[in-house]
C-alpha positions as CSV (number, residue, x, y, z in Angstrom):
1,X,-198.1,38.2,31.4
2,X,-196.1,36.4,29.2
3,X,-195.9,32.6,28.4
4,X,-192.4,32.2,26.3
5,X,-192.0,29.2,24.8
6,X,-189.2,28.0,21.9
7,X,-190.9,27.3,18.5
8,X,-188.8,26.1,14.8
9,X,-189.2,28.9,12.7
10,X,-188.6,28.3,8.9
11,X,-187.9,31.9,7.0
12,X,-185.5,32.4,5.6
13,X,-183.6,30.0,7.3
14,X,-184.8,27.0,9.8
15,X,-184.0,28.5,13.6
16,X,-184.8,28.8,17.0
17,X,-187.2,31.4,18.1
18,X,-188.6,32.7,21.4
19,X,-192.2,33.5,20.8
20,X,-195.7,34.4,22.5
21,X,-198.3,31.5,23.6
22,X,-202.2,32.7,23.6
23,X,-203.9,32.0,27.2
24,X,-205.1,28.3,26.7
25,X,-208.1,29.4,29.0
26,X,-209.3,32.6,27.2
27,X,-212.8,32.7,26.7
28,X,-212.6,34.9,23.6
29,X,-210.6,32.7,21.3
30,X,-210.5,29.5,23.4
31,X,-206.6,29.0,23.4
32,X,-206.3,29.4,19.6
33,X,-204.9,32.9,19.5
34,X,-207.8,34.2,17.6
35,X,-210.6,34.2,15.6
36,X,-211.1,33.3,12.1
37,X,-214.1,34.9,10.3
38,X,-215.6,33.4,6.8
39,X,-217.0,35.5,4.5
40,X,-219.2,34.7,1.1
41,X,-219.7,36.4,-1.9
42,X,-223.2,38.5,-1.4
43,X,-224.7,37.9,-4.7
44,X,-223.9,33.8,-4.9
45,X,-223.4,33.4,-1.4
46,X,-220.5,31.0,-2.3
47,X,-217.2,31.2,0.0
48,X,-215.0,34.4,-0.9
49,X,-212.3,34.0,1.5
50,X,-211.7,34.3,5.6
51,X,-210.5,36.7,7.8
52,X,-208.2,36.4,11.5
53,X,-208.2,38.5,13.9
54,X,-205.5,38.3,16.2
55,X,-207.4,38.1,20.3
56,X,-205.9,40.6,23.4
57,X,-204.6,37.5,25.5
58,X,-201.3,37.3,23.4
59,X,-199.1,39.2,20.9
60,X,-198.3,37.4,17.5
61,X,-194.5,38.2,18.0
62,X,-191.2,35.8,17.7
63,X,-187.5,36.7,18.2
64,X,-185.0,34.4,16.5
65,X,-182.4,32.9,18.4
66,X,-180.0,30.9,17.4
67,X,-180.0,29.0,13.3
68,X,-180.3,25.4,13.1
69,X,-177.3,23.9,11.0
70,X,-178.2,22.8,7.4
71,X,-177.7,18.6,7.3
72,X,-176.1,17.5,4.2
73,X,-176.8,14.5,2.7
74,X,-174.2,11.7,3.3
75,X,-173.8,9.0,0.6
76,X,-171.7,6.6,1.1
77,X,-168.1,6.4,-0.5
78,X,-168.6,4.8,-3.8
79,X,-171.9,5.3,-4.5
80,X,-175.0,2.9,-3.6
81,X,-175.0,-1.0,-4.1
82,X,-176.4,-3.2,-6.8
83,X,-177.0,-6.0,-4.8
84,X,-179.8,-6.7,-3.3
85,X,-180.1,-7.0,0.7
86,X,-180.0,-10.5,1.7
């Protein structure tokens, strides 16, 4: 089953998107959506990088819906004041 929910995406433009939420009582991945492996180097042992893999109780999916107007900067007729505030 589903859980929708509406989420800000940001590429390539800021908007509104309908998207997937993992089961917040899955006993895989514990609400997180997944699981994320580490992994070392095997002759140093040092950290080489991590891996995620993605659990069954959701689908990592989004659907934009509707952009989210660009706010332009407002300054204020004249340019800004010299003087100070009190």
């Amino acid at each position: 089953m589903l859980r929708l929910r509406l989420k800000v995406i940001g590429c390539p433009r800021r908007a509104l998107a309908l998207t997937d939420t993992p089961r917040p009582h899955c006993p895989d991945c514990r609400g997180a959506g997944g699981i994320e492996s580490f992994y070392g180097d095997y002759d140093t042992g040092e950290y080489a990088g991590s891996d995620f893999h993605f659990c069954d109780c959701w689908t990592a999916w989004s659907v934009p819906l509707l952009p989210l107007p660009r706010w332009t900067r407002r300054t204020p007729p004249g340019g800004y004041s010299d003087e100070p505030p009190f």
